[in-house]
Structure formats: C-alpha cells, structure tokens
PQR file of N, CA, C, O and H, with PARSE charges and radii, in Angstrom:
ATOM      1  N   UNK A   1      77.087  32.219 325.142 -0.4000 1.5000
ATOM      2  CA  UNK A   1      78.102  32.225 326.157 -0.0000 2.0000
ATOM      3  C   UNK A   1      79.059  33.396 326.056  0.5500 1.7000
ATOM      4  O   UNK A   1      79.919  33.523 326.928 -0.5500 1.4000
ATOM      5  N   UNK A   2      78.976  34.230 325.091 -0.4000 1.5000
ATOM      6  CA  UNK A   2      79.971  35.417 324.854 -0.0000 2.0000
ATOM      7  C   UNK A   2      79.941  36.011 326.095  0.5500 1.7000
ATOM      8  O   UNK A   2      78.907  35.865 326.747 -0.5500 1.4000
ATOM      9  H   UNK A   2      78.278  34.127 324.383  0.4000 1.0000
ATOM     10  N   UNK A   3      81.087  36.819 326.691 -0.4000 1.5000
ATOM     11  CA  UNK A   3      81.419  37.446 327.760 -0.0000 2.0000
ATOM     12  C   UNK A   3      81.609  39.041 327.584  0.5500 1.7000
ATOM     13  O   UNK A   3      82.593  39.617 328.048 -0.5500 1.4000
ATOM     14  H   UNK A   3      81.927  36.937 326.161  0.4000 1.0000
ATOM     15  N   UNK A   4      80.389  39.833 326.739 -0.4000 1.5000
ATOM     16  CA  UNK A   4      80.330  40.729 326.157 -0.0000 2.0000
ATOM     17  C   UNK A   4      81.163  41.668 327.104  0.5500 1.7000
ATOM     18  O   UNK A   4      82.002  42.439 326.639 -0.5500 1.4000
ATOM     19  H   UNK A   4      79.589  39.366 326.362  0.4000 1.0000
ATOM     20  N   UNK A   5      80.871  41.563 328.599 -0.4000 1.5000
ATOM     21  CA  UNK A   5      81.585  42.542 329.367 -0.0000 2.0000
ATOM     22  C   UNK A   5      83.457  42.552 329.597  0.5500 1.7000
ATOM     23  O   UNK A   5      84.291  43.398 329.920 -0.5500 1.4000
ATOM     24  H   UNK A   5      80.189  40.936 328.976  0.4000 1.0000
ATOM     25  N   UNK A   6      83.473  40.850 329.151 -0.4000 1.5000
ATOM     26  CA  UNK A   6      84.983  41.377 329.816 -0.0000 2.0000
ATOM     27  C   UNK A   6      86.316  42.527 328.595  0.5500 1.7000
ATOM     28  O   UNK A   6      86.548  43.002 327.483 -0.5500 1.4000
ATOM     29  H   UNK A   6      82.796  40.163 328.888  0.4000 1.0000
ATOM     30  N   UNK A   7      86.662  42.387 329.715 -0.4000 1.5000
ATOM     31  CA  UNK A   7      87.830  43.455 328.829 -0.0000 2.0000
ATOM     32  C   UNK A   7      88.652  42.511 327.943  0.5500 1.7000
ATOM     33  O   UNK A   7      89.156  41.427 328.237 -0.5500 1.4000
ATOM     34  H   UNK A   7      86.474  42.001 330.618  0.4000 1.0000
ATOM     35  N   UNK A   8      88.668  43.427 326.379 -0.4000 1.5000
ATOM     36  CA  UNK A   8      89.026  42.893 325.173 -0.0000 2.0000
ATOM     37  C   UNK A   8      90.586  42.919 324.977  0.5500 1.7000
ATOM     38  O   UNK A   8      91.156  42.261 324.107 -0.5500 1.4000
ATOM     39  H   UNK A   8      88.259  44.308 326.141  0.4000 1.0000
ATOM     40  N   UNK A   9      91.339  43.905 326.045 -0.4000 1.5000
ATOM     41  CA  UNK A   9      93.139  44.283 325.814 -0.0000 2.0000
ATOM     42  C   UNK A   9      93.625  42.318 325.930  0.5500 1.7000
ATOM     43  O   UNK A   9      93.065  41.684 326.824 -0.5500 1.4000
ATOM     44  H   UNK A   9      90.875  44.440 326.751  0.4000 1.0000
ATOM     45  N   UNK A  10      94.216  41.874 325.381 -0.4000 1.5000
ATOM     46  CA  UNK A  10      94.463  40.639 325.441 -0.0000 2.0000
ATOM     47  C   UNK A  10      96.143  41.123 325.809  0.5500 1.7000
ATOM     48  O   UNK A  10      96.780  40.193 326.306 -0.5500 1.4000
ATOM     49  H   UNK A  10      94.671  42.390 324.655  0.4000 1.0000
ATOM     50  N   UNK A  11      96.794  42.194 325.667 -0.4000 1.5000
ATOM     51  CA  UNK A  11      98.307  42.238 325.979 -0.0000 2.0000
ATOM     52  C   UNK A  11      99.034  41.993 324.812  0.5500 1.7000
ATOM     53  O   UNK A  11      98.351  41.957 323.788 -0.5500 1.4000
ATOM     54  H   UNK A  11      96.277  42.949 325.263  0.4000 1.0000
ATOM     55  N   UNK A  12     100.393  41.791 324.673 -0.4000 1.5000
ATOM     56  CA  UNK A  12     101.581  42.100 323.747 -0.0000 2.0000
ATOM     57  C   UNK A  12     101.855  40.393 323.594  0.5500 1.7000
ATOM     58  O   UNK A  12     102.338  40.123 324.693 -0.5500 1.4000
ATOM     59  H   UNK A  12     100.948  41.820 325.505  0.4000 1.0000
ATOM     60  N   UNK A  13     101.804  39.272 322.904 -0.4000 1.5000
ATOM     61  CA  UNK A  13     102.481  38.081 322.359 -0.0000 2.0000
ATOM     62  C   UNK A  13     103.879  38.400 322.795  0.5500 1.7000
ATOM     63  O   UNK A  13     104.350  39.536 322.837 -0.5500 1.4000
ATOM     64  H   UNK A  13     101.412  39.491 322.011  0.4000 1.0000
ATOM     65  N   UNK A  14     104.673  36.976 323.205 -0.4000 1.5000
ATOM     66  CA  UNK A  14     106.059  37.119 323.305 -0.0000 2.0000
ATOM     67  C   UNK A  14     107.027  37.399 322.341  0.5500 1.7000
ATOM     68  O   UNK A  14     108.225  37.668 322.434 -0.5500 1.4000
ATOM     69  H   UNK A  14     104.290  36.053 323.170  0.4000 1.0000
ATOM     70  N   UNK A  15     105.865  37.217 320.894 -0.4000 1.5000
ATOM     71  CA  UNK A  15     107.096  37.221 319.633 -0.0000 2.0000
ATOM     72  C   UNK A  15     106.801  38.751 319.359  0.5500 1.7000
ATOM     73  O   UNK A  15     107.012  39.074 318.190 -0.5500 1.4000
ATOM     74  H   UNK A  15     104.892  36.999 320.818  0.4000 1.0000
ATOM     75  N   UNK A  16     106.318  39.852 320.268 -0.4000 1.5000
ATOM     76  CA  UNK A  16     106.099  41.284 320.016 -0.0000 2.0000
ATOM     77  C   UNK A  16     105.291  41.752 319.235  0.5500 1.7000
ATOM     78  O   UNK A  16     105.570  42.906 318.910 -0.5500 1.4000
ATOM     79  H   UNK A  16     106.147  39.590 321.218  0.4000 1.0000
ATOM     80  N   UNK A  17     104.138  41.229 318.658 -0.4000 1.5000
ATOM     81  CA  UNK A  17     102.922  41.332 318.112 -0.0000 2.0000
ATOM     82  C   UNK A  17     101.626  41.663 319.533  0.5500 1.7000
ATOM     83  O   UNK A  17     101.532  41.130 320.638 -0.5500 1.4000
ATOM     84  H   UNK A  17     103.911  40.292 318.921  0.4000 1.0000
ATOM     85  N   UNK A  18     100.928  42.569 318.987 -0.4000 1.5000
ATOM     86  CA  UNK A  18      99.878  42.760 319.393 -0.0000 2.0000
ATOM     87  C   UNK A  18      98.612  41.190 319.604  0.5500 1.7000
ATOM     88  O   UNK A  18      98.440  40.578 318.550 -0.5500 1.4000
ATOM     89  H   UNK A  18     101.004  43.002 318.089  0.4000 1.0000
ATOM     90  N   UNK A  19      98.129  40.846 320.377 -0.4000 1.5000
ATOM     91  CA  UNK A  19      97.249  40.481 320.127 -0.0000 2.0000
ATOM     92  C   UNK A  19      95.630  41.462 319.751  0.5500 1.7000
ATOM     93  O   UNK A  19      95.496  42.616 320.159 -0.5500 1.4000
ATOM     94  H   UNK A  19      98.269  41.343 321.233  0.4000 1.0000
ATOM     95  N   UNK A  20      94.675  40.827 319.032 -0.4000 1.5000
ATOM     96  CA  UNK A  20      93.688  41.383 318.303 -0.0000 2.0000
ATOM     97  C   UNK A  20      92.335  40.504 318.931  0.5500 1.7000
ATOM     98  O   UNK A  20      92.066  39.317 318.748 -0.5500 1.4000
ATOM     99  H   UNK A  20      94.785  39.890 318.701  0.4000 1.0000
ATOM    100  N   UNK A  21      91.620  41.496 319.706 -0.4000 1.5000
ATOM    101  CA  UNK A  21      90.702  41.040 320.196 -0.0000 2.0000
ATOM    102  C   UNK A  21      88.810  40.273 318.138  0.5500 1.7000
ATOM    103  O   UNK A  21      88.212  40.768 317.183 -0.5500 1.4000
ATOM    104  H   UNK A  21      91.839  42.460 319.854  0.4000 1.0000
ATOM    105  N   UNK A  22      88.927  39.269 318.698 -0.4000 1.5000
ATOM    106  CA  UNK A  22      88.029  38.718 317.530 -0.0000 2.0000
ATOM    107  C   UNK A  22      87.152  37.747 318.027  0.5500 1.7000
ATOM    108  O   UNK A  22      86.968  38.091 319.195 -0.5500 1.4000
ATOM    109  H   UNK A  22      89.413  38.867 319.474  0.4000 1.0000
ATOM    110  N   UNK A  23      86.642  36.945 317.856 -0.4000 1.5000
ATOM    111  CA  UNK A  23      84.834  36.439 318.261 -0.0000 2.0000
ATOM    112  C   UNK A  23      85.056  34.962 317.226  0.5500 1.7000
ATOM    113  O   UNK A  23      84.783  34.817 316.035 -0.5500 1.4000
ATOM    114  H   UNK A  23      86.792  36.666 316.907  0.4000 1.0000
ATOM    115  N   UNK A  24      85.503  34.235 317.962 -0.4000 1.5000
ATOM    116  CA  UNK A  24      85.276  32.556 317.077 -0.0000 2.0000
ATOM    117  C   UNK A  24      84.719  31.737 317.512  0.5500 1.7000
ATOM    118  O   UNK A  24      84.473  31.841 318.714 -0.5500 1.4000
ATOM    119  H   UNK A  24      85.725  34.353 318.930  0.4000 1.0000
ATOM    120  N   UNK A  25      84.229  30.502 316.779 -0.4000 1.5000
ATOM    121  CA  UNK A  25      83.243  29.113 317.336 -0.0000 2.0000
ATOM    122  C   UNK A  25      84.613  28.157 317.493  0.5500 1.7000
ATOM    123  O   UNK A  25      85.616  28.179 316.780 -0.5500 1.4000
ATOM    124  H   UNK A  25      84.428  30.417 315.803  0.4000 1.0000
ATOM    125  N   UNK A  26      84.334  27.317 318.646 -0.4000 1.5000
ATOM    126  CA  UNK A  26      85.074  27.075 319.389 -0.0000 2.0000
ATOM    127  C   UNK A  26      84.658  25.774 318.857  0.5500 1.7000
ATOM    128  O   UNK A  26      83.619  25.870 318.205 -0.5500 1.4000
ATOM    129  H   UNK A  26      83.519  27.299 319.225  0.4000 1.0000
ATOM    130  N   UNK A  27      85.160  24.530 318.931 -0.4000 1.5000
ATOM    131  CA  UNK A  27      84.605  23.130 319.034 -0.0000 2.0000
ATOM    132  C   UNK A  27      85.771  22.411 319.620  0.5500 1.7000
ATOM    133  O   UNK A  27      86.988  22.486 319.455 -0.5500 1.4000
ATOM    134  H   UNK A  27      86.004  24.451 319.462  0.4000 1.0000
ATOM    135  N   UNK A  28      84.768  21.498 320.559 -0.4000 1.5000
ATOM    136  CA  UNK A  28      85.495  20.408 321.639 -0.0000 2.0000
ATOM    137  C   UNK A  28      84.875  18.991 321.461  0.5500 1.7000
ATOM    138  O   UNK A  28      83.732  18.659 321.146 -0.5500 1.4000
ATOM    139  H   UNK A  28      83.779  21.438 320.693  0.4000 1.0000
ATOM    140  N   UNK A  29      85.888  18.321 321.737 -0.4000 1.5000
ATOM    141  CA  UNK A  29      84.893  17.155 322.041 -0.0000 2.0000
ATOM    142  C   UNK A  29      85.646  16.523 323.164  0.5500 1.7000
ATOM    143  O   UNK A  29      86.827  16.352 323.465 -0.5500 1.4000
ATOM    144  H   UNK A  29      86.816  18.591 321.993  0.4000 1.0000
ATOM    145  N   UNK A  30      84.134  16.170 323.801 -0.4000 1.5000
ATOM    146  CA  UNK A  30      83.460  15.525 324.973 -0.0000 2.0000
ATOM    147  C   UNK A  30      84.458  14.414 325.283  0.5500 1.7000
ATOM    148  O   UNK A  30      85.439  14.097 324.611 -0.5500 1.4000
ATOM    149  H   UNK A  30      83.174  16.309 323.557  0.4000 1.0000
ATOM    150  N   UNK A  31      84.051  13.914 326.354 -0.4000 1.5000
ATOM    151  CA  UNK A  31      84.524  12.572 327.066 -0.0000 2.0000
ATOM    152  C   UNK A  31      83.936  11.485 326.325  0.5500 1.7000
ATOM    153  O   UNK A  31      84.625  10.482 326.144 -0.5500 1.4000
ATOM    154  H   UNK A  31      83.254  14.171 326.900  0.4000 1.0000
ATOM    155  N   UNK A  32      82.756  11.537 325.866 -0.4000 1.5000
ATOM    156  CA  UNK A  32      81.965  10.956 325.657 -0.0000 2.0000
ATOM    157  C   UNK A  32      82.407  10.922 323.873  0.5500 1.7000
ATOM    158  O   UNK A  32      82.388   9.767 323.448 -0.5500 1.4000
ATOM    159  H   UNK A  32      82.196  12.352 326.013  0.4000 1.0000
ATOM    160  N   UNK A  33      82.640  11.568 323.221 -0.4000 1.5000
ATOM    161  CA  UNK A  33      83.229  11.845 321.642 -0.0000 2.0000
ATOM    162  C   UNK A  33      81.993  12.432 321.534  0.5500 1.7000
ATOM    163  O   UNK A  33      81.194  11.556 321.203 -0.5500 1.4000
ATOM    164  H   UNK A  33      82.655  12.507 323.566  0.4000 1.0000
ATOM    165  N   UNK A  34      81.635  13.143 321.614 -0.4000 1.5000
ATOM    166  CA  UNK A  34      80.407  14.508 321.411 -0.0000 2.0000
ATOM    167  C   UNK A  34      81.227  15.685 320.870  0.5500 1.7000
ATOM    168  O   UNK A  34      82.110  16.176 321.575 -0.5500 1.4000
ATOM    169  H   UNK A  34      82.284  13.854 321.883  0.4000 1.0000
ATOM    170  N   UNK A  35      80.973  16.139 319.680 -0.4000 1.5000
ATOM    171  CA  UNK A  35      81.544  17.387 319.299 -0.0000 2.0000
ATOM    172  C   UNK A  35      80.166  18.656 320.105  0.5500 1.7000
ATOM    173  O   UNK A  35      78.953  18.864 320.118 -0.5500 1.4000
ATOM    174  H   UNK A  35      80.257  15.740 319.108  0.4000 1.0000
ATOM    175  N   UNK A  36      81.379  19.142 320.624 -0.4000 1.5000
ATOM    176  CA  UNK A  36      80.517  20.590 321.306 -0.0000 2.0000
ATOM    177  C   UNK A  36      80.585  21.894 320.532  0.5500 1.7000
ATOM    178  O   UNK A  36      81.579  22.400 321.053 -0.5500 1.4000
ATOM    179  H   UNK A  36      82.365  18.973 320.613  0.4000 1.0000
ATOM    180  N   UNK A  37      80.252  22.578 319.814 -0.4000 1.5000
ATOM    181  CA  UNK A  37      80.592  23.742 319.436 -0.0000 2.0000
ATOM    182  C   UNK A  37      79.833  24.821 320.492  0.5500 1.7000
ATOM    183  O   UNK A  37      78.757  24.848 321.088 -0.5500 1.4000
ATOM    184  H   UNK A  37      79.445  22.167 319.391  0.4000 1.0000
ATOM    185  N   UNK A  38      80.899  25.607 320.387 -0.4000 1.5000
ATOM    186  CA  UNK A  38      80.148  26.603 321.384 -0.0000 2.0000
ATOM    187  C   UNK A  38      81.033  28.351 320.291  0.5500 1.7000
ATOM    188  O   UNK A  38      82.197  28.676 320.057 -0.5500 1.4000
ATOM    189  H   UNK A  38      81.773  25.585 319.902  0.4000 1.0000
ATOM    190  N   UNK A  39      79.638  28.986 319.946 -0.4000 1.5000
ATOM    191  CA  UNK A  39      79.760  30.206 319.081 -0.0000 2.0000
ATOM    192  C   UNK A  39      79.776  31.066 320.183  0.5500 1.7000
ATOM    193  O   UNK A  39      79.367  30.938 321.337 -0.5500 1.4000
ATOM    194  H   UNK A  39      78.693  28.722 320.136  0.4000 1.0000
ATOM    195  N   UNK A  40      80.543  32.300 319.359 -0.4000 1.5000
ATOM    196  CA  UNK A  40      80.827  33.681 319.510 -0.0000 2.0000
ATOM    197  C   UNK A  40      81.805  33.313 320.810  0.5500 1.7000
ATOM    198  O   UNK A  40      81.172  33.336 321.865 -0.5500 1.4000
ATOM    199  H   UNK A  40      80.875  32.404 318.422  0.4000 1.0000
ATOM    200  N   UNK A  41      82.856  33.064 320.918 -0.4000 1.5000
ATOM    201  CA  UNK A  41      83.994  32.719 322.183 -0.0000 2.0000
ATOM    202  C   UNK A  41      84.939  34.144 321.442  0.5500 1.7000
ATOM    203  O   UNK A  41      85.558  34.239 320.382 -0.5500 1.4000
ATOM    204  H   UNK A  41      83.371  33.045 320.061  0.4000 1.0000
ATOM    205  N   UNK A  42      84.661  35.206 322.676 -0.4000 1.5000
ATOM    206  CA  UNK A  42      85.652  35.532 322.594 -0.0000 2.0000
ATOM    207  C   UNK A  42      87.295  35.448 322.644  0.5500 1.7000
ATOM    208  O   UNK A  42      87.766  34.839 323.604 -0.5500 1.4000
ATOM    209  H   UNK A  42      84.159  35.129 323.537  0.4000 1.0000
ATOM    210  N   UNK A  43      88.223  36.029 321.659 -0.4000 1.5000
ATOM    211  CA  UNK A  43      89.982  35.617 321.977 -0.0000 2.0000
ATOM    212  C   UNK A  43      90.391  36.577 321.183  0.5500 1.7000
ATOM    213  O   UNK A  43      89.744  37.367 320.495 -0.5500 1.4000
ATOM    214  H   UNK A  43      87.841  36.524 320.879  0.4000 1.0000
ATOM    215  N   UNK A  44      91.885  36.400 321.383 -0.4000 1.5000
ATOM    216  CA  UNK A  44      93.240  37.484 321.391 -0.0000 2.0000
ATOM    217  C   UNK A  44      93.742  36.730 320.131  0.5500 1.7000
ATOM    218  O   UNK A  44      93.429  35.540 320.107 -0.5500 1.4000
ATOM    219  H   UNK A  44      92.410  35.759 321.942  0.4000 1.0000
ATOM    220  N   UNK A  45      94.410  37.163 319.154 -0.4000 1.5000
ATOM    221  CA  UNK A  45      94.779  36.838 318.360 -0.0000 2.0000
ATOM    222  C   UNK A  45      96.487  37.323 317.934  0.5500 1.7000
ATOM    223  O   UNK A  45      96.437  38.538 318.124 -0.5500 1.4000
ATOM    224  H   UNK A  45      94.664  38.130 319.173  0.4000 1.0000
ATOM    225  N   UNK A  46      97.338  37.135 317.660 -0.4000 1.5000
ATOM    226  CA  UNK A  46      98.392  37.839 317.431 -0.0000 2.0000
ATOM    227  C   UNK A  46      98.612  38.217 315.840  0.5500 1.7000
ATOM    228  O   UNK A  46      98.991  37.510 314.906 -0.5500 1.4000
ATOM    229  H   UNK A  46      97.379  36.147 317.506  0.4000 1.0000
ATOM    230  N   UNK A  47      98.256  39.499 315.890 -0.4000 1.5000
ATOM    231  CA  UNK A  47      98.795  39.477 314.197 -0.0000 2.0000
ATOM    232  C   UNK A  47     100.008  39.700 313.724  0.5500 1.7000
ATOM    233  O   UNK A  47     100.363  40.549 312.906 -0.5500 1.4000
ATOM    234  H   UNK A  47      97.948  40.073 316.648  0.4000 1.0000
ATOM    235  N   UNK A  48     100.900  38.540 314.525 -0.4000 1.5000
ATOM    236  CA  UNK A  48     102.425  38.836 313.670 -0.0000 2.0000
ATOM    237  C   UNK A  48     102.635  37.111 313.835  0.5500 1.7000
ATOM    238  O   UNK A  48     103.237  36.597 312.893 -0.5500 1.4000
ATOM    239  H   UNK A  48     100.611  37.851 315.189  0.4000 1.0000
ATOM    240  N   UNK A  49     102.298  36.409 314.675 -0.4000 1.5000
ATOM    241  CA  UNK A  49     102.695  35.240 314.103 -0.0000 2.0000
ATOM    242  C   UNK A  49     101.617  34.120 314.634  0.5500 1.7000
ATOM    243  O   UNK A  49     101.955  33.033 315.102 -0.5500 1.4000
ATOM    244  H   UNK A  49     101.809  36.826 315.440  0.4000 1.0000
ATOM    245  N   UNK A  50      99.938  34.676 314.443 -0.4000 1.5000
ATOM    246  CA  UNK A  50      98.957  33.956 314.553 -0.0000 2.0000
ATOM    247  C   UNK A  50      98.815  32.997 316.140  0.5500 1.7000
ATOM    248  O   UNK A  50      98.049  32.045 316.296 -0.5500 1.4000
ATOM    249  H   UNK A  50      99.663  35.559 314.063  0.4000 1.0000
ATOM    250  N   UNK A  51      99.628  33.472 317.038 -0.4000 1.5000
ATOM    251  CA  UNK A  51      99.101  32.519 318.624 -0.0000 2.0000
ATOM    252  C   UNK A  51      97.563  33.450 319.024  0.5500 1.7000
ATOM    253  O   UNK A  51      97.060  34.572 319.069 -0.5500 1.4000
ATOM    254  H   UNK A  51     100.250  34.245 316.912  0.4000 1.0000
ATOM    255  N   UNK A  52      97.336  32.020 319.247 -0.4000 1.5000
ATOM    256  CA  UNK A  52      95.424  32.524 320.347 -0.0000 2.0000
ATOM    257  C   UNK A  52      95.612  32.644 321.539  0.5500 1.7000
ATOM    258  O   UNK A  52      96.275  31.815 322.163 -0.5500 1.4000
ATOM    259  H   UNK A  52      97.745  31.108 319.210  0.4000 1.0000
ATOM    260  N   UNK A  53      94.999  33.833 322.169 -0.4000 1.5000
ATOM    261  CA  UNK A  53      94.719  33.480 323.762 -0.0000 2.0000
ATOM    262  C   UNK A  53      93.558  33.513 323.964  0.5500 1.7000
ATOM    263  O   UNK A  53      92.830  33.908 323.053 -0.5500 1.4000
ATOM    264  H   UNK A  53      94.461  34.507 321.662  0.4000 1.0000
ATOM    265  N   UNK A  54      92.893  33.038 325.443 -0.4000 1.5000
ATOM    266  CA  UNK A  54      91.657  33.665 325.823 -0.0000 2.0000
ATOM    267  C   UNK A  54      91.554  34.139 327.208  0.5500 1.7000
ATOM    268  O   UNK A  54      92.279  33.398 327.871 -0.5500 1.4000
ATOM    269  H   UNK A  54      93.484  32.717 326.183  0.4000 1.0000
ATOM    270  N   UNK A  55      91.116  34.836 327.811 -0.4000 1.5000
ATOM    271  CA  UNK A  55      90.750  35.201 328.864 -0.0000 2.0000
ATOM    272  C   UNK A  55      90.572  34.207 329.803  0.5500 1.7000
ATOM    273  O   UNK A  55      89.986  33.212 329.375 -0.5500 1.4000
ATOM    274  H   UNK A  55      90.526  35.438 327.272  0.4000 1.0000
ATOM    275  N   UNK A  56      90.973  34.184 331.179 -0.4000 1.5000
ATOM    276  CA  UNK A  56      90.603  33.416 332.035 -0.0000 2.0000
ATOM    277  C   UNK A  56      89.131  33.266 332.384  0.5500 1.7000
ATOM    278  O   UNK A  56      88.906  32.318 333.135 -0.5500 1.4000
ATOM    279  H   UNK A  56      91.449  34.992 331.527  0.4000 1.0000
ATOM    280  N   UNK A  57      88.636  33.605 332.208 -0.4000 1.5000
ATOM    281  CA  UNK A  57      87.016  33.931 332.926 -0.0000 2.0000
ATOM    282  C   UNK A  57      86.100  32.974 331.774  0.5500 1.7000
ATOM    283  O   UNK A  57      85.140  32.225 331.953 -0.5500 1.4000
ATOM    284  H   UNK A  57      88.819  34.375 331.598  0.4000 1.0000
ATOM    285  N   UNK A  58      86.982  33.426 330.311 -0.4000 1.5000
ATOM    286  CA  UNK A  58      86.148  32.707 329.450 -0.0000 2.0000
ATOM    287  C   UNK A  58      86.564  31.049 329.677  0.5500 1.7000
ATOM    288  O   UNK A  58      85.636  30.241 329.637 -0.5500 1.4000
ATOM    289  H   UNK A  58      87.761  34.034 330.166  0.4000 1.0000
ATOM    290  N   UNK A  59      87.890  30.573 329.904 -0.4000 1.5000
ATOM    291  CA  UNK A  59      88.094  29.277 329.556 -0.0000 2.0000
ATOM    292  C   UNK A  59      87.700  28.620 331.014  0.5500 1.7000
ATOM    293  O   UNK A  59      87.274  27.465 331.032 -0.5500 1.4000
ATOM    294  H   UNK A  59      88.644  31.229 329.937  0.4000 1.0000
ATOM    295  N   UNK A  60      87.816  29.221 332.001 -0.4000 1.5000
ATOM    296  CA  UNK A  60      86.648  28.860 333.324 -0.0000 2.0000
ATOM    297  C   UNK A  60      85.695  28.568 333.305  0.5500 1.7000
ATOM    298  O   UNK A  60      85.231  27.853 334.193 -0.5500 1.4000
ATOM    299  H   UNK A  60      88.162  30.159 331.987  0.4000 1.0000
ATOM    300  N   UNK A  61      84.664  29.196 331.800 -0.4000 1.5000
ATOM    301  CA  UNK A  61      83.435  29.147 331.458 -0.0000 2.0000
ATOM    302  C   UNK A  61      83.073  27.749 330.577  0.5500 1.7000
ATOM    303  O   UNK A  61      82.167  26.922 330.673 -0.5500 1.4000
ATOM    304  H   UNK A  61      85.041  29.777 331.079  0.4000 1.0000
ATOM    305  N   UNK A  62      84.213  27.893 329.685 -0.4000 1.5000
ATOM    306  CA  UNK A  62      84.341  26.467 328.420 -0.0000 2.0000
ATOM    307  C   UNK A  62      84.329  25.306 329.648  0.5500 1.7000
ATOM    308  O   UNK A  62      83.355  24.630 329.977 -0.5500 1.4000
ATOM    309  H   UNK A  62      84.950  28.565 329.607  0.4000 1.0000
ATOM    310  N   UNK A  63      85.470  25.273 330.139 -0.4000 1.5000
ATOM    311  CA  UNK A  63      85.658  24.137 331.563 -0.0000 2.0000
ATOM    312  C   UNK A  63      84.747  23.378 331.999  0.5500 1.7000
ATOM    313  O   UNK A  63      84.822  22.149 332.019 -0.5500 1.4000
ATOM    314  H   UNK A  63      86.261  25.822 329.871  0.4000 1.0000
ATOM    315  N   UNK A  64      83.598  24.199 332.473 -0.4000 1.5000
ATOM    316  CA  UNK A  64      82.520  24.376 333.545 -0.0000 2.0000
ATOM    317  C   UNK A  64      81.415  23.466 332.315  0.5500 1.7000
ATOM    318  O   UNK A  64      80.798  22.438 332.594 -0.5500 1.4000
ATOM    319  H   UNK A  64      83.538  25.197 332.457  0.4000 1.0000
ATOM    320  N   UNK A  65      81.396  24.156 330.980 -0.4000 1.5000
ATOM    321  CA  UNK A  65      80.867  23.593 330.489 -0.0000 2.0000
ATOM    322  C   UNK A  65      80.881  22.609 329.797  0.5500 1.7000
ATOM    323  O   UNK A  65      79.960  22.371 329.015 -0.5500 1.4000
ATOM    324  H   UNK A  65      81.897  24.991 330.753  0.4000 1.0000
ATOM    325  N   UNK A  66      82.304  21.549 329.986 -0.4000 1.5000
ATOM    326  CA  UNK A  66      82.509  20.424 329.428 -0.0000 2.0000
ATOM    327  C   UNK A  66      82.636  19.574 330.280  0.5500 1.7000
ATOM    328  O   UNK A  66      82.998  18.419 330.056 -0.5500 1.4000
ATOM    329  H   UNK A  66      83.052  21.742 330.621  0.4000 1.0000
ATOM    330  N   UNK A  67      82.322  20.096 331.495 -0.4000 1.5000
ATOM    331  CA  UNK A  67      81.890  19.145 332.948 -0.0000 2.0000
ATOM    332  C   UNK A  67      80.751  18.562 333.124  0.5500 1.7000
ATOM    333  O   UNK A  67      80.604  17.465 333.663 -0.5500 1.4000
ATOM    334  H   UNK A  67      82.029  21.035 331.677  0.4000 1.0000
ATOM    335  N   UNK A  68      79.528  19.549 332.500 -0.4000 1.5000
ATOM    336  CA  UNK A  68      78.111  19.006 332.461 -0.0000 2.0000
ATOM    337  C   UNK A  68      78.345  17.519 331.682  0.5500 1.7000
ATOM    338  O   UNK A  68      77.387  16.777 331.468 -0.5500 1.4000
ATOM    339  H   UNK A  68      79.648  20.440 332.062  0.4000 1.0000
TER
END
C-alpha cells in the first residue's frame, strides 16, 4: 500500500520541529477485533517532540481499507 509517489515534505510541527519523512507498519483493529497490520505506511515524524502525521491521500487509503 506504500504511496511511493506522493510528496514526502510533511511541513514544520507547531512545536517548530521539522517533521521527518519515515516508512512504518501501521496496526488497526477492525470492527470486528481483527488486528490489521498494514506495512511500509508512509509518515512525518517530528524530531523535536515526536508528533506523527500522515498525508491525506494515505489515511483516505487506510479508511477505504478498514471499510472492506
């Protein structure tokens, strides 16, 4: 499911840290109590006081796939 194309700039954190584009396994669970892992999810990382983001396109994607 990686989104090799989208753009990696994740932008500036409010606490003025960079976020740091990095590649993690994601795990959800289901409606159902199903643990989902889903590898290589791209996200933004802040290296000054550790907040995650992700891209819209990607968590549109996670969404979509915890609908099936």
């Amino acid at each position: 499911m990686p989104l090799a194309s989208e753009n990696t700039w994740y932008g500036i954190c409010p606490c003025g840290g960079a976020y740091d584009p990095r590649v993690v396994e994601v795990r959800l669970t289901n409606q159902a109590g199903k643990v989902i892992v889903l590898p290589r999810i791209p996200q933004g990382a802040c290296s000054v006081c550790g907040s995650r983001v992700y891209k819209l396109a990607v968590l549109q994607r996670i969404e979509a796939l915890m609908r099936q």
